[in-house]
C-alpha positions in Angstrom: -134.7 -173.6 13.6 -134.6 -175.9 16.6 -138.1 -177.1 16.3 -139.7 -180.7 16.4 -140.3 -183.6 13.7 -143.5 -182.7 14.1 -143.8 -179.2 12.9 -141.7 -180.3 10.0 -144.5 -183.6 9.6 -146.9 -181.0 9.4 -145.1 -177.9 7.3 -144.2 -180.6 4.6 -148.3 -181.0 3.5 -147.6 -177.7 1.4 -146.0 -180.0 -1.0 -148.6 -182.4 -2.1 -147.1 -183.2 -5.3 -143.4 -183.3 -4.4 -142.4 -187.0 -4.1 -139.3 -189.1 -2.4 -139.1 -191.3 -5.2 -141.0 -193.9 -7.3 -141.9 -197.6 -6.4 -141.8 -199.8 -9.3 -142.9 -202.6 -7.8 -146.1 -200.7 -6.3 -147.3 -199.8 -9.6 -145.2 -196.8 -9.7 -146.7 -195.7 -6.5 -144.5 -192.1 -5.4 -144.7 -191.7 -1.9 -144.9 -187.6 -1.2 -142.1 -186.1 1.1 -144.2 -185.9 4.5 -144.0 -189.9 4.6 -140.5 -189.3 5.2 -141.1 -186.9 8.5 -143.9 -189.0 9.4 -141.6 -192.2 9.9 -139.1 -190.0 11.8 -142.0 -188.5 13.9 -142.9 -192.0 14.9 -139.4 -193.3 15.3 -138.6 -190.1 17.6 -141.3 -191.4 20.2 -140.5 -194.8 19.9 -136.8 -193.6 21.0 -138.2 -192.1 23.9 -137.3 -193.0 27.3 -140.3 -194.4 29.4 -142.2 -194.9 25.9 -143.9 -198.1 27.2 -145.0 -196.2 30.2 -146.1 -193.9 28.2 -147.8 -195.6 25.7 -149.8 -197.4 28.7 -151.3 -194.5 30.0 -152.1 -193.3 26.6 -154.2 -196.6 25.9 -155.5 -196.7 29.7 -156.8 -192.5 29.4 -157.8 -192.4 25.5 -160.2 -194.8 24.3 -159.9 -193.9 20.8 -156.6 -195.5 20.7 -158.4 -199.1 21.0 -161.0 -197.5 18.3 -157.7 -196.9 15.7 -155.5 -199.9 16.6 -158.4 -202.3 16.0 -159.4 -199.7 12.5 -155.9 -200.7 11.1 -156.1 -204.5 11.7 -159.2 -204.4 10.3 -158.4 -202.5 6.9 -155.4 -204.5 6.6 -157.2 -207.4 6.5 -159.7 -206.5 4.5 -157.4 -205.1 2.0 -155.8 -208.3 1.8 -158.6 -210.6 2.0 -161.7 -208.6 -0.1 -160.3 -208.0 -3.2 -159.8 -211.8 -3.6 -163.2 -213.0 -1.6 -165.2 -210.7 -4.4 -163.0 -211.4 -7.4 -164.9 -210.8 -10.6 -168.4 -210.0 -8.4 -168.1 -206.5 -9.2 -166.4 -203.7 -10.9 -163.8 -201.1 -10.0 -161.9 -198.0 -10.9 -157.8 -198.2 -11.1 -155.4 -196.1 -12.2 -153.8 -197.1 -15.3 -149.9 -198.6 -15.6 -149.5 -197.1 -19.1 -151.1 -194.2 -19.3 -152.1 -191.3 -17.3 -156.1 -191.8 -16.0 -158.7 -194.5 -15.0 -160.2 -197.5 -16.3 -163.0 -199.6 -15.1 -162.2 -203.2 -14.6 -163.2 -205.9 -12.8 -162.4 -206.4 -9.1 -158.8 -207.8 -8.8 -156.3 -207.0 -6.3 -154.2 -204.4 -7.1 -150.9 -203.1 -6.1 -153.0 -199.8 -4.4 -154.3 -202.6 -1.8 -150.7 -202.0 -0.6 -149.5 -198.7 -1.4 -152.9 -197.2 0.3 -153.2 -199.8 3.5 -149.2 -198.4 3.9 -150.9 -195.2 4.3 -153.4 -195.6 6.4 -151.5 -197.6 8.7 -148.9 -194.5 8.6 -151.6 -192.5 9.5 -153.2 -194.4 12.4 -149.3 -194.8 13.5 -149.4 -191.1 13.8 -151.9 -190.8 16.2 -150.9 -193.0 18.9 -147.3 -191.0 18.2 -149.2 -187.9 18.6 -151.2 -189.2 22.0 -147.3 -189.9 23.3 -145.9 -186.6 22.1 -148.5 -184.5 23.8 -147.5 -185.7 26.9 -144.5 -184.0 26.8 -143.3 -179.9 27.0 -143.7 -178.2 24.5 -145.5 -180.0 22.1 -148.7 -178.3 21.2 -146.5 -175.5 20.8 -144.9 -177.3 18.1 -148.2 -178.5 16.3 -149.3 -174.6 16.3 -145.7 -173.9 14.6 -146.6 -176.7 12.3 -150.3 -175.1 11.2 -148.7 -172.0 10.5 -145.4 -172.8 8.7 -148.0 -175.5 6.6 -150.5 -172.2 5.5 -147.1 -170.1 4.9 -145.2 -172.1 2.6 -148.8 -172.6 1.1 -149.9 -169.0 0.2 -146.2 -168.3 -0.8 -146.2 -170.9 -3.4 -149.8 -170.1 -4.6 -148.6 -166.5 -5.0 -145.5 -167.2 -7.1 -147.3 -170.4 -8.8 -150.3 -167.4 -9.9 -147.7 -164.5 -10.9 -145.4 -167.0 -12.7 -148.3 -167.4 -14.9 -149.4 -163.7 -15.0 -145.6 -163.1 -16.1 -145.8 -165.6 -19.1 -143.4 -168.3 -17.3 -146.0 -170.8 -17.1 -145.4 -173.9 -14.2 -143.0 -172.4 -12.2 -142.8 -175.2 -9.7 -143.0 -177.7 -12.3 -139.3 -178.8 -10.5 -140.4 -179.6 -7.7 -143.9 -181.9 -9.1 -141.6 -184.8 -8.8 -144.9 -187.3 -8.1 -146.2 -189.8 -10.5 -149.6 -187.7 -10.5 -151.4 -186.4 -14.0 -149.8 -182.4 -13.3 -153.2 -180.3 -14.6 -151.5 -177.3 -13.7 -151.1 -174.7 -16.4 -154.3 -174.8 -18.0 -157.4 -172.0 -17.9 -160.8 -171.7 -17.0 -163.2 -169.1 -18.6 -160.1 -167.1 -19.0 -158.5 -166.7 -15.3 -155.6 -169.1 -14.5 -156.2 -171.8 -12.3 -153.7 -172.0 -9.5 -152.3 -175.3 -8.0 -149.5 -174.4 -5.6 -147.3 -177.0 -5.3 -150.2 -179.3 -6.0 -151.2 -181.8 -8.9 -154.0 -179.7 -9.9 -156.4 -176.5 -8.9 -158.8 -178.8 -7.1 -156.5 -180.0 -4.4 -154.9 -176.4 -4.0 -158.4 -175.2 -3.3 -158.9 -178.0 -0.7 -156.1 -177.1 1.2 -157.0 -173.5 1.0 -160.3 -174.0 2.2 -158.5 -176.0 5.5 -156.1 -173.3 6.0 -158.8 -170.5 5.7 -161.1 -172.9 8.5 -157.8 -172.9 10.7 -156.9 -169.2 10.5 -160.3 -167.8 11.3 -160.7 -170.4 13.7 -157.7 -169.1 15.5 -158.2 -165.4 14.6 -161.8 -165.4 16.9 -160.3 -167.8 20.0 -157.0 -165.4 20.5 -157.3 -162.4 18.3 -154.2 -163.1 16.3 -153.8 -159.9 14.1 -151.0 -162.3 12.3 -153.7 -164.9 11.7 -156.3 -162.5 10.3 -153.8 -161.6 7.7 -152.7 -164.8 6.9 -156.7 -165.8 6.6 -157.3 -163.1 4.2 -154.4 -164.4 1.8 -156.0 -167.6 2.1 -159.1 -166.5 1.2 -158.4 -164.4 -2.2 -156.1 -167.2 -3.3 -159.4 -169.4 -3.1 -161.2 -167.1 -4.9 -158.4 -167.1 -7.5 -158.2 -170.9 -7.6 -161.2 -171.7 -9.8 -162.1 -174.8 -7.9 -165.8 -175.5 -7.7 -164.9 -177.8 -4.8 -163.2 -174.5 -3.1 -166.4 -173.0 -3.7 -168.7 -175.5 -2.7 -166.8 -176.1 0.6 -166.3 -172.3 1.0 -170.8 -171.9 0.7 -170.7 -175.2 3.9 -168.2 -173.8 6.1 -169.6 -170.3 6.2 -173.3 -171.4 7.6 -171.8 -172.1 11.4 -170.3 -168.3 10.7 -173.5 -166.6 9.3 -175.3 -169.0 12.0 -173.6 -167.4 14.7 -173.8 -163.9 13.3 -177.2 -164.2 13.6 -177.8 -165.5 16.8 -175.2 -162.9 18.1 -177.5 -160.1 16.0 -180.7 -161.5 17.8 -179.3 -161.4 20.9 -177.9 -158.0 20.6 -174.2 -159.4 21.7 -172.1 -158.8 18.8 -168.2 -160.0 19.7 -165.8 -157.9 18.1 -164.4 -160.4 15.4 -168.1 -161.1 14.1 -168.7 -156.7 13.8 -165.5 -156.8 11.7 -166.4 -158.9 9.1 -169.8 -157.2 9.0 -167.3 -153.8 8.8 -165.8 -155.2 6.0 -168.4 -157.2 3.9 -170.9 -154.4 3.5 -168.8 -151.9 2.1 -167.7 -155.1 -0.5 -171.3 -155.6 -1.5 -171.8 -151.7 -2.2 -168.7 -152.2 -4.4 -170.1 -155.1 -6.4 -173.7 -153.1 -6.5 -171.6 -150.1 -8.1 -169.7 -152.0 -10.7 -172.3 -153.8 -11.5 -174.3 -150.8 -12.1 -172.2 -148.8 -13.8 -170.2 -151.6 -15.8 -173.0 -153.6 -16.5 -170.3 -156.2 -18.5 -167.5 -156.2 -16.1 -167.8 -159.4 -14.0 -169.1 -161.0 -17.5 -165.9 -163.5 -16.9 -166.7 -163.8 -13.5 -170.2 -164.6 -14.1 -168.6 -167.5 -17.0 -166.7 -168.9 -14.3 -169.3 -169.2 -12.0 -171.6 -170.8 -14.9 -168.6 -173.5 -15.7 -167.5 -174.1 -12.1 -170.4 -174.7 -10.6 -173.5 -174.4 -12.2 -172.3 -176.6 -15.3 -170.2 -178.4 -13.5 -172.2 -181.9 -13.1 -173.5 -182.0 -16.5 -169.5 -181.5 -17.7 -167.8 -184.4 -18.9 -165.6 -184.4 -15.5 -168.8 -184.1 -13.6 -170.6 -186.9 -15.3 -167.5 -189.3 -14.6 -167.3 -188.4 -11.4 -171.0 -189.1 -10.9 -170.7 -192.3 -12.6 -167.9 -193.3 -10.4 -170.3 -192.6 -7.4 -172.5 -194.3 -8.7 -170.4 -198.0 -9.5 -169.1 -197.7 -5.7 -172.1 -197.7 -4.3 -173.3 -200.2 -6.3 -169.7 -202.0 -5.2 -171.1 -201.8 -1.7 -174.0 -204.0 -2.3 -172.4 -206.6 -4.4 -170.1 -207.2 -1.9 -173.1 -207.8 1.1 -171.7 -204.7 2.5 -168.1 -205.8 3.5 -166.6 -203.6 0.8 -164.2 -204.3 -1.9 -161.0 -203.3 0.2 -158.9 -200.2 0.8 -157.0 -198.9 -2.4 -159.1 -201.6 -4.7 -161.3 -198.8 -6.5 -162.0 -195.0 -6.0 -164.7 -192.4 -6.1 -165.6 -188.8 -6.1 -166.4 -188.3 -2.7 -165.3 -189.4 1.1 -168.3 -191.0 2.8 -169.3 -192.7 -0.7 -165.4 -194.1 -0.9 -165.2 -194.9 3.2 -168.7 -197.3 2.0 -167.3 -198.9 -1.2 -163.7 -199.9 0.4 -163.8 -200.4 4.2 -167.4 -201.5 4.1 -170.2 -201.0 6.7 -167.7 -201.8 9.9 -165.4 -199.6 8.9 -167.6 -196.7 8.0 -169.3 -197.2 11.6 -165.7 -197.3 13.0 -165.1 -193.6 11.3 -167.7 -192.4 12.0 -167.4 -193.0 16.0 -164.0 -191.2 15.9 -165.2 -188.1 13.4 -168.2 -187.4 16.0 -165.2 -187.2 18.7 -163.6 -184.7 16.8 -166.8 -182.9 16.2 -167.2 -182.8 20.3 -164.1 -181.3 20.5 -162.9 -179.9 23.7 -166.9 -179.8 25.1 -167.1 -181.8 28.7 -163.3 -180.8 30.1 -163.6 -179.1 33.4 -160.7 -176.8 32.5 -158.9 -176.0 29.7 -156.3 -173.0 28.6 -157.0 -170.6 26.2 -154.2 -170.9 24.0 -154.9 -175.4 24.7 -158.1 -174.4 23.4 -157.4 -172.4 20.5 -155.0 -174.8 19.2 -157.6 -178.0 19.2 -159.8 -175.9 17.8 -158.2 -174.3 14.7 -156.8 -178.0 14.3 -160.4 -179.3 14.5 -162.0 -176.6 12.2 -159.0 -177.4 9.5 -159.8 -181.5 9.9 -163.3 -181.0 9.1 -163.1 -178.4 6.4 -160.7 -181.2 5.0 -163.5 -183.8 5.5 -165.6 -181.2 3.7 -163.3 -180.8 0.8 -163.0 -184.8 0.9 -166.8 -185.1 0.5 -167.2 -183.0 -2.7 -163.7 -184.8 -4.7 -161.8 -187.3 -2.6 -161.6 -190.7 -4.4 -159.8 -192.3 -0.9 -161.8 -193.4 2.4 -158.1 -192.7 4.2 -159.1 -189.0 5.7 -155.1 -188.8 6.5 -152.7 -187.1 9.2 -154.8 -184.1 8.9 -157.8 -186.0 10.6 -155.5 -187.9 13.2 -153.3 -185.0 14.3 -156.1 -183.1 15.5 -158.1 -185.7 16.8 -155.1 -186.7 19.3 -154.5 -183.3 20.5 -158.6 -182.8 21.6 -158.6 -186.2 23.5 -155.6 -185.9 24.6 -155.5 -182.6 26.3 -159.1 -183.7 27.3 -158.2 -187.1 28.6 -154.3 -187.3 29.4 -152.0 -185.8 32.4 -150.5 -183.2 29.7 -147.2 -182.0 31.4 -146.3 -179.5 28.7 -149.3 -177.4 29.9 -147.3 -174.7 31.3 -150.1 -172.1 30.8 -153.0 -173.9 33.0 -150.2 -174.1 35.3 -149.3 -170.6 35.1 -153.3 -170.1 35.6 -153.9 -172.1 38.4 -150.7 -170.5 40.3 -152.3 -167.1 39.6 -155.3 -167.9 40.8 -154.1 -169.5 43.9 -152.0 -166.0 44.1 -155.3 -164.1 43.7 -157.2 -165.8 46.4 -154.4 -165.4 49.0 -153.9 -162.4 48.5 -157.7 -162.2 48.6 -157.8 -163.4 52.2 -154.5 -161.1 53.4 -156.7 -158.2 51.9 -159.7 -159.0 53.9 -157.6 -160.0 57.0 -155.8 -156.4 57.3 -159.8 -154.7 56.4 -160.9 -156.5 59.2 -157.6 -155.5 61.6 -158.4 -151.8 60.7 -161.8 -152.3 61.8 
């Protein structure tokens, strides 16, 4: 289709468990296929001519790229070094070489140091790629094809993962699960199917489908994309469908900035169009549920049952209870190691910020922390900015931090991955760097200028007549 590595880097997330191959000597580590785009993505700007140039006035206008460059010496190191300073101090969690699942052990260094400091680096490699890329024409165009192809391929293989299982065909993408990953994919809860996409299990399908949900609306309200709306609807009933608590749980956290809002718009008696419409459509959906429930008092009995063993069960479940005990030994990591943490890829743990302690330590958390509140500030500060600039680092903020989100309730990796870095270069770069690919804030300022002079001709041939 003539479009960039990037769009491709960023399409190829719909696969998450659809490997290149399998490295033995990395403890049977199987990279996933968007490690393959992301190497080209950073070899096409290193092939660029002027990169140097390029990449000075990236590190002279964008301060963050100091903050990453010195985040990936760091967690090199210190997945190198910690794991063999803290030997035998404290315990850890590590995926097993003979079986499927994970063992507590004491600390050792691990073949993950390797396998996970290769990603992160990747990742951190993408964003200075990214900070160059931007600079040229075109390019944000090709990040918003990227979003969009991504959450297509998505909800189509959601759909035909959901009816293969309505039809009786069971995994129908089992083919193309080519990763060393435990596959929990054809199994039930409380009687519905649970739907994984072309992911390992329900849990990361949900995640995903929480960021792509995040995205879409995000872009729905800054344009009015009708395409987007119905793209953010599929998103959302396949969510529904997945029977993820973390889905759910992240669902219940992104929606208070939208009820937030509704509110204040209510008070203030300015209600924008978008926000009326889903006020349009949820009413009429909680009649509905009033009605069934009235009249079939037993219908949503399964419903309910899900509900009960998704989420209100859910911690006192066996998978809960590990999950919490895995918490719980990280943390406890944290201390025994005076705060330095154990290293990246030594252990895991159930949840982002708790992970991002027990591995990178106090530095690094601090580090991460800086950049995550620059994302958070967005596009906030820039004297002027496009529309369609802005709706693009905004739907690509709203899907990084409804990742982040998802990543607090399961993620057992402090490494918050392209999906993080991607948008993160996009808001400080269009904030910080001389973007030439702007063609529409071009376009705006000529038409403006166009506007005023023809301004001053009008009022020069009033005053003529008078």
């Amino acid at each position: 289709m003539r479009w960039s590595i990037i769009t491709a880097l960023i399409a190829s997330l719909a696969f998450g468990a659809t490997a290149i191959g399998t490295i033995g000597s990395l403890g049977g580590s199987s990279p996933l296929i968007f490690t393959f785009f992301n190497i080209l993505l950073i070899g096409t700007a290193l092939a660029r001519r002027g990169i140097w140039r390029q990449i000075g006035i990236a590190f002279s206008h964008i301060g963050a790229t100091w903050i990453v460059s010195a985040l990936m010496i760091y967690v090199t190191l210190g997945a190198l070094l910690f794991p063999r300073l803290f030997e035998g101090q404290t315990s850890a969690f590590v995926a097993s070489r003979t079986g499927r699942g994970v063992y507590e052990a004491a600390l050792a260094p691990v073949s993950a140091n390797i396998s996970q400091t290769g990603y992160f680096v990747l990742a951190g490699l993408t964003f200075l790629a990214v900070c160059v890329l931007v600079q040229r024409e075109g390019t944000l165009t090709d990040i918003k094809r990227g979003y969009f192809l991504w959450f297509i391929l998505h909800v189509s293989m959601g759909m035909l993962d959901l009816l293969g299982k309505l039809a009786g065909a069971g995994d129908v993408l089992a083919p193309i699960r080519t990763a060393n990953y435990s596959m929990l994919t054809d199994v039930t809860e409380a009687g519905f199917f649970r739907i994984a996409g072309a992911f390992s299990e329900a849990s990361a399908f949900g995640g995903v489908s929480l960021s792509g949900l995040a995205f879409t609306y995000t872009y729905w309200t800054k344009t009015g994309s009708k395409f987007a709306l119905g793209l953010g609807a599929l998103l959302f009933c396949l969510l529904l469908l997945s029977t993820s608590s973390t889905a759910y749980v992240g669902l219940a956290i992104i929606s208070l900035p939208v009820v937030l809002s509704i509110a204040r718009s209510l008070a203030s008696g300015r209600l924008r169009s978008e926000e009326a419409l889903l006020l349009t459509l949820l009413m009429p959906l909680l009649l509905l549920c009033m009605a069934v429930i009235l009249f079939y008092p037993h219908f949503l009995d399964p419903v309910a049952q899900l509900v009960d063993n998704t989420l209100v069960n859910k911690v006192t479940s066996t998978s809960g209870q590990e999950r919490s005990y895995w918490n719980y030994k990280s943390l406890q990591s944290f201390f025994d190691t005076g705060g330095l943490g154990v290293g990246l890829g030594s252990s895991r743990a159930s949840s982002w910020p708790i992970a991002l302690l027990s591995q990178l330590g106090l530095f690094g958390t601090v580090i991460m922390t800086v950049l995550l509140a620059m994302l958070m500030r967005g596009l906030k500060g820039s004297s002027f900015v496009d529309a369609e600039v802005d709706a693009i680092a905004s739907s690509s903020r709203a899907c990084a931090l409804s990742s982040l989100v998802a990543g607090s309730l399961a993620s057992g990796s402090p490494d918050p991955g392209i999906v993080f870095y991607i948008p993160l270069a996009v808001i400080l770069a269009s904030r910080r760097l001389p973007v030439k690919d702007n063609r529409a804030v071009v376009a705006a300022l000529e038409r403006s200028d166009h506007q005023a002079r023809s301004g001053k001709r009008r009022l020069a041939s009033m005053s003529g007549r008078a």
